[in-house]
C-alpha positions in Angstrom: 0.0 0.0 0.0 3.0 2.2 0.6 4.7 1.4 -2.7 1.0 2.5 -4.5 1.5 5.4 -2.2 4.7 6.0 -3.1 3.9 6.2 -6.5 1.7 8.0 -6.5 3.2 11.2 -5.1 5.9 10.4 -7.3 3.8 11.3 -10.1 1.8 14.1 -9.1 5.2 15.5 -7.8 7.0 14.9 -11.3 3.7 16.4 -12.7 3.8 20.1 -10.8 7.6 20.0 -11.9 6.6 19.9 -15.4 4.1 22.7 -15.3 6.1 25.0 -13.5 9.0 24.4 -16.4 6.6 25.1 -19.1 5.0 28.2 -17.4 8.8 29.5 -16.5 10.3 29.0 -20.0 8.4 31.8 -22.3 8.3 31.8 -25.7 11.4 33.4 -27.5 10.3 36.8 -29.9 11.1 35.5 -33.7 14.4 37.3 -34.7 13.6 40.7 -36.2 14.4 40.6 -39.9 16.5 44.3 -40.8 14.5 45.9 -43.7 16.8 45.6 -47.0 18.4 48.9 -48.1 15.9 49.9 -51.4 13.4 48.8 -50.1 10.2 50.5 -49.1 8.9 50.1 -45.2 5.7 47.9 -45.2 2.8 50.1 -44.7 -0.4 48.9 -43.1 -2.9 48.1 -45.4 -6.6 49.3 -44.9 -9.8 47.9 -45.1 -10.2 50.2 -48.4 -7.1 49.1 -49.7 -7.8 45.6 -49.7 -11.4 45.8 -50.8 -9.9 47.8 -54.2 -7.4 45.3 -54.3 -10.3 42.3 -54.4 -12.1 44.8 -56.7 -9.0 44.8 -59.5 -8.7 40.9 -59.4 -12.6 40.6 -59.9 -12.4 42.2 -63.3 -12.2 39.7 -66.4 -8.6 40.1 -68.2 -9.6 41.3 -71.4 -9.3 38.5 -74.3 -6.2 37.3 -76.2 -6.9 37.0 -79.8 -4.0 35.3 -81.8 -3.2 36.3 -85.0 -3.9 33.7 -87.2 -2.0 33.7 -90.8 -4.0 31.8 -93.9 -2.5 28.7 -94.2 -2.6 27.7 -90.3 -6.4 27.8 -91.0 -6.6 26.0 -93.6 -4.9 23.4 -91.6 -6.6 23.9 -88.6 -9.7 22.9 -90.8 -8.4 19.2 -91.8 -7.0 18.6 -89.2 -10.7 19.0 -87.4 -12.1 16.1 -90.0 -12.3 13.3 -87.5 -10.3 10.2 -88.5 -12.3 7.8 -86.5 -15.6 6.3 -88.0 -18.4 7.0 -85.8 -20.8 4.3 -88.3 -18.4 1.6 -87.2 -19.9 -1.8 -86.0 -17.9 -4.4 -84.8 -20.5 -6.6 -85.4 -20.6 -6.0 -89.0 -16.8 -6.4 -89.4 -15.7 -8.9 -86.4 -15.8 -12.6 -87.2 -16.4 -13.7 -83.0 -19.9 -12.5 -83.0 -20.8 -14.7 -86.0 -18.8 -17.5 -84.7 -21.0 -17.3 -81.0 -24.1 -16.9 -82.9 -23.3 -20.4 -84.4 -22.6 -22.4 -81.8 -25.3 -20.8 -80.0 -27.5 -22.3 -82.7 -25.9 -25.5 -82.6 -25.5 -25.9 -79.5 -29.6 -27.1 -79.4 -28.6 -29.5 -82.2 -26.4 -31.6 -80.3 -27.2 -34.0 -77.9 -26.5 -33.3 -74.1 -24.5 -35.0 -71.9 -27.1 -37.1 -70.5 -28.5 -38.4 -73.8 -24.7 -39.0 -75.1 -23.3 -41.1 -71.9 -24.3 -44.8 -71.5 -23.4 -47.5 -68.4 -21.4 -49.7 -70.7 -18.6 -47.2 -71.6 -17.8 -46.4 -67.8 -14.8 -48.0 -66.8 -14.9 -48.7 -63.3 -11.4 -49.9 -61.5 -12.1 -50.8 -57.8 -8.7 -50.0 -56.0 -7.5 -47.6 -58.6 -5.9 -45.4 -56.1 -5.0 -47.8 -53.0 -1.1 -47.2 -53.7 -1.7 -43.1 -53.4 -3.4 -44.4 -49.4 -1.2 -43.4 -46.6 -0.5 -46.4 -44.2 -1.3 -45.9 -40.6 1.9 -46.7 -38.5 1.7 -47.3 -34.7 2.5 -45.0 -32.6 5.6 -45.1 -30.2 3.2 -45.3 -27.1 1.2 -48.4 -28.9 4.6 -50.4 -29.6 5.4 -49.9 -25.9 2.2 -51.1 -24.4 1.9 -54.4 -27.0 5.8 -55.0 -25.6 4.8 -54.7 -22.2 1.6 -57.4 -22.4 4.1 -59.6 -24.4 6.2 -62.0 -22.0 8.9 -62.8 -24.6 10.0 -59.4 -24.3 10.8 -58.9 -20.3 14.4 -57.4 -21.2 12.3 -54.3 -23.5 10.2 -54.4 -20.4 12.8 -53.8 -17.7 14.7 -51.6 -19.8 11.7 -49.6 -20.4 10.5 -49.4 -16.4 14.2 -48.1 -15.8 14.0 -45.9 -18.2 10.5 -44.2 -16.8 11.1 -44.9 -12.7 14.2 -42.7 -12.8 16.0 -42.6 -9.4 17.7 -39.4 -9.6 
């Protein structure tokens, strides 16, 4: 209870340290920059100064209009003709939608699956797949208790009782 305590005070005391650093140590002013020689002193701007200011970038810019010489039109013109055909079909010109279309057709011309297979075709192998089986081996603990009930093997027996009533 003293150690929670303990702690306790600890903290608050650390705490009160910390704010009495941060309200000790003020801010430092920003260096003052010197004004460079040819250069005017920053006035204050007013209220009316800005809003004319606001006023001036309101206004549109007045439009550009290139010059244009003869023959820049004139290819400015075919160049507007558009190269790509807007008529174009794919269907008219691809050979995979006729090529679906048939075998969509014949596809109810042919008989299915069900109609096609018959009992006498199926091969059937029993024990096709018995060498991909994974054979069970005993485990350790199994081999030990089928040596234990076996009289033959007393010396496996003894050897195995010394082995798991360890002295030391």
């Amino acid at each position: 209870m003293e150690e929670l305590n303990f702690k306790v005070i600890f903290w608050i005391i650390v705490g009160i340290i910390y704010v009495i650093s941060k309200m000790r140590s003020k801010p430092a002013p920003p260096p003052a920059v010197p004004p460079e020689p040819g250069s005017e002193p920053e006035k204050a701007l007013t209220f009316e100064d800005l809003l004319r200011e606001i006023q001036r970038n309101k206004l549109p810019a007045p439009p550009i209009r290139p010059v244009v010489a003869n023959e820049e039109v004139e290819d400015l013109e075919e160049e507007s003709k558009s190269i790509e055909q807007v008529d174009y079909s794919y269907r008219d010109h691809d050979k995979i939608y006729e090529t679906y279309e048939k075998a969509k057709q014949e596809a109810f011309l042919r008989p299915s699956m069900e109609e096609t297979m018959k009992l006498e075709n199926t091969i059937v192998r029993y024990g096709q797949f018995k060498s991909y089986a994974v054979e069970e081996q005993p485990s350790l603990v199994a081999q030990y208790a089928q040596d234990l009930r076996n009289p033959g093997s007393f010396k496996k027996a003894f050897i195995l009782s010394e082995i798991l009533n360890r002295r030391f």
